[in-house]
N, C-alpha and C positions, 0 to 999 in steps of 0.2 A: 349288632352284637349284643348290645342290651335286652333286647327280645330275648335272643338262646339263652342269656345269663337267667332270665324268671322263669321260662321255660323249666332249665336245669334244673332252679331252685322248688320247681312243682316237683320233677321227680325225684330229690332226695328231701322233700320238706325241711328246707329252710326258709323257715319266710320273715326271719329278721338279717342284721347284717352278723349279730353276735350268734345264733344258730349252730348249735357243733354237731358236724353228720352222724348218725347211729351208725355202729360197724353192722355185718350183717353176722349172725353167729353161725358156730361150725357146722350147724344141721345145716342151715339151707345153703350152704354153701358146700358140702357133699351130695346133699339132695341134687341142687343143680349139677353137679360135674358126672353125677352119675346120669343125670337124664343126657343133658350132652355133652357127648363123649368127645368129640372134638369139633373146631370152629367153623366147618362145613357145615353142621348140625345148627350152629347158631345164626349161618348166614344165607340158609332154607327159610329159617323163621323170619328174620327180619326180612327178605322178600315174598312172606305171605303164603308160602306154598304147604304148613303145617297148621300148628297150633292158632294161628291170629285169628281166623274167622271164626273155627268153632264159639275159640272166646266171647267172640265180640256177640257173638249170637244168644249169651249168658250174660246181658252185661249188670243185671241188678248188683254186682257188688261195685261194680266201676260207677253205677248210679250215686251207689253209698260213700264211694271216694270223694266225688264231685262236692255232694253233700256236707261232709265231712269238711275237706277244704273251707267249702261258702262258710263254714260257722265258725272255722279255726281264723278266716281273716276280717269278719265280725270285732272277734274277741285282741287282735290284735292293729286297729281301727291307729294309732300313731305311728305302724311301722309303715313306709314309703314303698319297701317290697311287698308285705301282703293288701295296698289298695292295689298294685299293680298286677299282681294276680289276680284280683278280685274282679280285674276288666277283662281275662281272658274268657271265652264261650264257652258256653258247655260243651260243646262237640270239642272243640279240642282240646278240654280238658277230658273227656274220655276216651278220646283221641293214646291222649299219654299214659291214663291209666289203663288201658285196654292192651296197651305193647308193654307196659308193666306185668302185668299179669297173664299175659302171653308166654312169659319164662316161666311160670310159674312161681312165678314171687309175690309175696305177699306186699312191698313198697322196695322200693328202686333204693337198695343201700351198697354204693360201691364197698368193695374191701380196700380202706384206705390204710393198711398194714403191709396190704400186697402190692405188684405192680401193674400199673394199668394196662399192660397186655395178658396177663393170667385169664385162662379159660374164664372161671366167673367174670370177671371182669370185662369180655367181651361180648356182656349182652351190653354194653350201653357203645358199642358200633352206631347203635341208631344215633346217636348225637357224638360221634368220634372226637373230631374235632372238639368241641363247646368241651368235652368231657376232658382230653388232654390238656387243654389251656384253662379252662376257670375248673373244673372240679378237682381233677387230681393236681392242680396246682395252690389255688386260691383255697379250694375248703379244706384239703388236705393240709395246705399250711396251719388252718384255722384250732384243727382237732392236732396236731402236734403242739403249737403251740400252746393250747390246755392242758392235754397230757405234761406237758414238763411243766407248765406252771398255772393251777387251777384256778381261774375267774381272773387270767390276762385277757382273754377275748374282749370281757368285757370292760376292762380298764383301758384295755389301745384304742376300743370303738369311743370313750369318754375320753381320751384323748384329741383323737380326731375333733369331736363336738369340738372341743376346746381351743384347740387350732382354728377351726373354722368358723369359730366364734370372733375369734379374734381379728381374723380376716377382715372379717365385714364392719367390724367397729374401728380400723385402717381406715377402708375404702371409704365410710361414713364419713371418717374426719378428713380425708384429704380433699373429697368431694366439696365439705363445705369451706377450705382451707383456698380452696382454688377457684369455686362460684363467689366468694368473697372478697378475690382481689390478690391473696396474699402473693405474696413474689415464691419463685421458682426454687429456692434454699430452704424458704420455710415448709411449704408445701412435703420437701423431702421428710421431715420431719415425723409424718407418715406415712410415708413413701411406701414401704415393706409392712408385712404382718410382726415382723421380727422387731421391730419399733414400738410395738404395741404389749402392755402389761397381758396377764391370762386373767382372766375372771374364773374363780371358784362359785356355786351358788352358797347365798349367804342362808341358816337356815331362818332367818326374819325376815326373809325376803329382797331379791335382787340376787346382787353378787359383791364376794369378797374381790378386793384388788390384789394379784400375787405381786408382791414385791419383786422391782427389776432393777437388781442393781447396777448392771452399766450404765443404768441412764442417769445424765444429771439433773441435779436438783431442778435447774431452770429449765431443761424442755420437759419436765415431767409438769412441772407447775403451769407452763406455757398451754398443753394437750389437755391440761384438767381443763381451764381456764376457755380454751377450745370446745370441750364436751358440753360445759353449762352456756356458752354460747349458741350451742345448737341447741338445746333444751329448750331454748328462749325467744328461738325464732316464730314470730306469729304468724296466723295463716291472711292469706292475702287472695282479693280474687274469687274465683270458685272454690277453692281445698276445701277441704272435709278433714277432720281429724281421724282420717281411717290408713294414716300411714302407721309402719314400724314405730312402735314405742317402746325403748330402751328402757330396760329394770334399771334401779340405781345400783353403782357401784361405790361401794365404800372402801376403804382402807381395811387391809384385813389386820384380826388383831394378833398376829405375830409377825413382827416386822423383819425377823430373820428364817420366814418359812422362803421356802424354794420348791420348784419344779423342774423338773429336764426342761420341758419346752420354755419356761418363762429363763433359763440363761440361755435360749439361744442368742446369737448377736446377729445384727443387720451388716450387710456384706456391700452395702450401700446406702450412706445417710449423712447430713452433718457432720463434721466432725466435733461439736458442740456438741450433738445430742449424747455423746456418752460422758460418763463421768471421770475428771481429768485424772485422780488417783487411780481410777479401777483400768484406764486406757493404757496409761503408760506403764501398767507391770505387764499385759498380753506381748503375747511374743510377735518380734519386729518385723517376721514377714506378714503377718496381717495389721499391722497397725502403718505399714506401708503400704497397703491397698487406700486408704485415707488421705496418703499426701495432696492431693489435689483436690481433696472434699471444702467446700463451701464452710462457711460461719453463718448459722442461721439469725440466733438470737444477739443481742446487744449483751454486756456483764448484766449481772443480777442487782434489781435497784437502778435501771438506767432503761428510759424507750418505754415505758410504759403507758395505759391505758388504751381505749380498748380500737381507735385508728391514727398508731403511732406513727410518726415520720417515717420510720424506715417499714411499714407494711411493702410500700412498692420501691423503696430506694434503689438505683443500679446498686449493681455490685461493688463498683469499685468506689462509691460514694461512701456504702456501710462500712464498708473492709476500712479505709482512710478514719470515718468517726467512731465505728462502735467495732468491728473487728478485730485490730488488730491488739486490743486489748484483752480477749477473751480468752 
């Protein structure tokens, strides 16, 4: 499926993820419907028995497509779509320009105003399927949602980054929360992406910390405490310093900014990790999801340094000394 997805994206050139389709305007889209007159006319072509060969027998401007392309995904060298273009062959890249311009069209622009069975609209038969499910769903999503609100494409794609930023500086800490020893409660403590602060980039470099307020003060201090831990881990063996190196994150400096995604809550975690005044005003059927959650950390000021008794203590040992107090 990923193939027809780059494929598609040759023939309406998109070759980033933020990319919003061009409509096609009303000349050529009379031009076409008066050339064919109905969908028999279109489905001659698409099995070769019309226009395709002459085409193809002309093909210096499908040469100049190919071309064209190779320079446009040069210039866009950090997008993940246009290197993956940039592996397709030349033959099948004029492959697709050559049934482009078989319709007589100058570049493959669905009319995403219309619907996708409209006469225009059934030259791109040739990818039926790929065309129903990601272009007139996914890119046509992408060009409505510009139209009604202009430069969200690109604020939801900096979104995503930002979630999946997130993500992996989770995975990071649980990874070493759990190669380290720690017991099964704490480990949760990064359990979810939704446990984890957003980082902003800072413009001095690195990233700001967005402030998360359900979390408490002690698993927020715990996780920092956790970060410069792994900072500090030295290489051992063979390693090479050619792993992942984390930007620093700092505190940002408004400590009552917010994000949609930084109040999301974890739907599974300590119930320690959030904080006790922000917990007990949420409403009682989700703070009843909790009742059986774990107590990670000890009270604040108690268990400290850096391989405390209770790193692997059972459960029902911490719960008895440092638990039931928290």
């Amino acid at each position: 499926m990923e193939g027809f997805k780059i494929h598609a994206r040759v023939l309406i050139g998109a070759y980033t993820h933020t990319s919003i389709p061009e409509l096609p305007n009303a000349h050529l889209i009379n031009t076409f419907e008066q050339r064919f007159s109905d969908s028999e006319t279109v489905e001659r072509l698409l099995k070769g028995t019309t226009l395709n060969a002459s085409f193809r027998s002309a093909n210096q401007q499908v040469k100049k497509d190919v071309a064209d392309l190779r320079k446009k995904c040069l210039t866009d060298r950090g997008s993940k779509i246009a290197m993956q273009i940039a592996q397709i062959p030349d033959d099948t890249l004029e492959e697709i320009f050559s049934l482009v311009h078989s319709f007589g069209l100058p570049s493959w622009r669905p009319d995403l105003t219309g619907t996708p069975t409209s006469l225009y609209n059934l030259d791109t038969e040739l990818v039926r399927k790929l065309y129903r499910n990601f272009v007139y769903s996914y890119m046509k999503g992408l060009f409505l949602k510009e139209a009604k609100v202009p430069g969200s494409v690109v604020e939801g794609s900096n979104g995503n980054k930002v979630y999946k930023n997130r993500e992996k500086l989770t995975q990071r800490r649980h990874m070493y929360l759990k190669d380290n020893g720690w017991n099964s409660q704490v480990q949760m403590l990064a359990g979810r992406a939704e446990c984890t602060s957003d980082s902003e980039p800072n413009p001095d470099g690195g990233f700001y910390i967005v402030p998360k307020r359900a979390r408490s003060a002690n698993a927020t201090a715990f996780l920092r405490q956790t970060d410069l831990a792994r900072g500090n881990q030295p290489l051992f063996g063979r390693q090479r310093q050619t792993k992942y190196k984390e930007e620093p994150r700092t505190a940002h400096p408004n400590p009552d900014y917010r994000t949609e995604i930084s109040e999301r809550l974890p739907r599974t975690c300590p119930l320690d990790w959030f904080d006790p005044a922000y917990f007990n005003v949420l409403d009682i059927k989700f703070r009843a999801m909790f009742a059986n959650s774990p107590i990670a950390l000890p009270p604040v000021g108690e268990g400290g340094g850096s391989n405390p008794d209770w790193k692997n203590m059972p459960r029902a040992e911490f719960m008895a000394k440092y638990g039931d107090r928290v």
